[in-house]
C-alpha positions in Angstrom: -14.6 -7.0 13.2 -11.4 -7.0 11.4 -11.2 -4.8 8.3 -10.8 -6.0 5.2 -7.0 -6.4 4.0 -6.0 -4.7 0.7 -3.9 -7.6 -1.5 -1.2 -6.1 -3.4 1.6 -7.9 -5.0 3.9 -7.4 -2.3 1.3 -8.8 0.2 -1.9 -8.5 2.8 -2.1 -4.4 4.3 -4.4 -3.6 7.1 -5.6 0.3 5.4 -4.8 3.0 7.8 -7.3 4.5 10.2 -7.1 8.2 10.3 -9.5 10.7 12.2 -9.3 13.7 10.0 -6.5 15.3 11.8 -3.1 15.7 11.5 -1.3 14.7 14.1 1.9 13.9 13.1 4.0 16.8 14.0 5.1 17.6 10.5 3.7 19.6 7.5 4.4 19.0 4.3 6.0 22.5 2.1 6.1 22.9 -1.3 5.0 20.1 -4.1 5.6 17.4 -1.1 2.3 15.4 0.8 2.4 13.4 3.7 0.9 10.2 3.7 -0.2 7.6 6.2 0.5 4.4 4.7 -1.4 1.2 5.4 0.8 -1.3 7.4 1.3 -5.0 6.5 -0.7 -7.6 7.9 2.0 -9.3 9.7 0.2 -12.8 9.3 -0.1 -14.7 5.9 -3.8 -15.2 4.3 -2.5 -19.1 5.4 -2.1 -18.1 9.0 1.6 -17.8 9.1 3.2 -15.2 11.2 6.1 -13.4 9.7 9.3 -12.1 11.7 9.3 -8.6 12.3 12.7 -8.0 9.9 9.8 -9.1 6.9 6.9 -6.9 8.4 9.1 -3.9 8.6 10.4 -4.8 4.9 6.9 -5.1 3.5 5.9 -1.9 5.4 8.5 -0.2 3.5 7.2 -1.7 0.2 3.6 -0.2 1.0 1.9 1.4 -1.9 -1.2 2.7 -0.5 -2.5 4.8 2.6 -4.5 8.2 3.7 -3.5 11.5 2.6 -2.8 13.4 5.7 -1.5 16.8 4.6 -0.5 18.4 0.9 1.8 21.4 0.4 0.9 24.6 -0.9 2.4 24.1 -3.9 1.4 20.1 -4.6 -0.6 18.9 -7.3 -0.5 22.5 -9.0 1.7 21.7 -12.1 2.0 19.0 -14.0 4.0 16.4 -13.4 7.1 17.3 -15.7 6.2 20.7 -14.2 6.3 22.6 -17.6 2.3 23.5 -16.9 -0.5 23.3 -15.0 -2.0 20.6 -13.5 -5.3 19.2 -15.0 -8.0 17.1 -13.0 -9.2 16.8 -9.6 -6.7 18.1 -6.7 -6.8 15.5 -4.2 -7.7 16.6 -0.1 -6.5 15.4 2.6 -8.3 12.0 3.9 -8.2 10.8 0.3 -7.1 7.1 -0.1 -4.2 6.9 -2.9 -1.7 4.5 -4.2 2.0 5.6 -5.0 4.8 4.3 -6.1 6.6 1.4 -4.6 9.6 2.7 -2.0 8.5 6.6 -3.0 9.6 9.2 -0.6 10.7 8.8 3.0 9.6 7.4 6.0 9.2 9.4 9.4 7.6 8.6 12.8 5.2 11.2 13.7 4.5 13.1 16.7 1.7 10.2 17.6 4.0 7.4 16.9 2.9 6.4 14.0 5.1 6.1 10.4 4.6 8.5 8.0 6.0 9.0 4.1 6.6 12.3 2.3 6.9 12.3 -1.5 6.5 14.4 -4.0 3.2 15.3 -5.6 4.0 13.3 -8.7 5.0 10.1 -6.6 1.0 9.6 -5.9 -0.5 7.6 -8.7 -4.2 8.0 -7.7 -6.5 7.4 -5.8 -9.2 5.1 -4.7 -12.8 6.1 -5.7 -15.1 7.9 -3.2 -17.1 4.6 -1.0 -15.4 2.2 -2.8 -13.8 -0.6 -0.2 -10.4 -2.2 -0.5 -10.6 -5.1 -1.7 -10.8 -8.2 0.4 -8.2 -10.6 0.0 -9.0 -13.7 -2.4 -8.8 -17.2 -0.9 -6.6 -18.8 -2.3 -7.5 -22.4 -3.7 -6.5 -25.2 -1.5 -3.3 -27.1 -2.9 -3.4 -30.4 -4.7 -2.1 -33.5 -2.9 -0.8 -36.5 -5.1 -0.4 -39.4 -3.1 0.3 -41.8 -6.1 2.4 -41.4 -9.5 1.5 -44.6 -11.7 4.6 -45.4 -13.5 4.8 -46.0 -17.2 5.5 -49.8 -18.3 8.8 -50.5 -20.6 8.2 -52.1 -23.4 10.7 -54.5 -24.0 11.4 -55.7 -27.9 11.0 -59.1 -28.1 
């Protein structure tokens, strides 16, 4: 069964698949995370395949995925860093959403891609058992096969 695709204004991601380990080769220091990010569909909600220039450009303009690994120091200020941080400290294996073209991408050890950003980069996160959201259909396009043409009135 194919998962259900997360819509997001830039288009149709598959979510990422992680096992609960990091296998990626790297570890993030400081205020940085590593994230996994969910990869783009690669075929329209229409059926249409897109090139692999577009799928590599829409995988770069991801803005969600796993939370693989957090540095010592993330998500312990704020995020002007003048005090401490307040609310729940996301864990690795959390689903979050970040800001479009935040951080950088890697491959990993596995042969996956990765992103690193900073704490602050991550926006939030999904709640606990709640599913992305499956794609809408989109309504099936109007066909006008005749205009009717206004009549000139002529003065007489």
């Amino acid at each position: 069964m194919q998962p259900k695709l997360i819509r997001t204004h830039v288009g149709e991601y598959v979510p990422a698949e992680w096992n609960g380990k990091n296998e990626s080769g790297m570890q993030p220091w400081g205020d940085r995370v590593l994230v996994l990010t969910d990869e783009f569909a690669g075929v329209t909600s229409g059926g249409i395949m897109v090139t692999d220039e577009t799928k590599y450009k829409h995988d770069m303009a991801a803005t969600t995925g796993v939370l693989v690994a957090i540095g010592d120091a993330a998500f312990t200020r704020n995020p002007d860093r003048t005090g401490p941080y307040v609310g729940k400290r996301p864990e690795a294996g959390h689903r979050v959403y970040f800001e479009q073209y935040g951080g950088a991408f890697y491959a990993g050890a596995d042969g996956r891609m990765y992103r690193t950003m900073d704490d602050k980069v991550i926006g939030g996160g999904f709640m606990e058992g709640a599913a992305p959201a499956a794609a809408p259909k989109k309504p099936k396009p109007v066909v006008v096969t005749k205009v009717a043409r206004p009549k000139l009135l002529m003065p007489a």
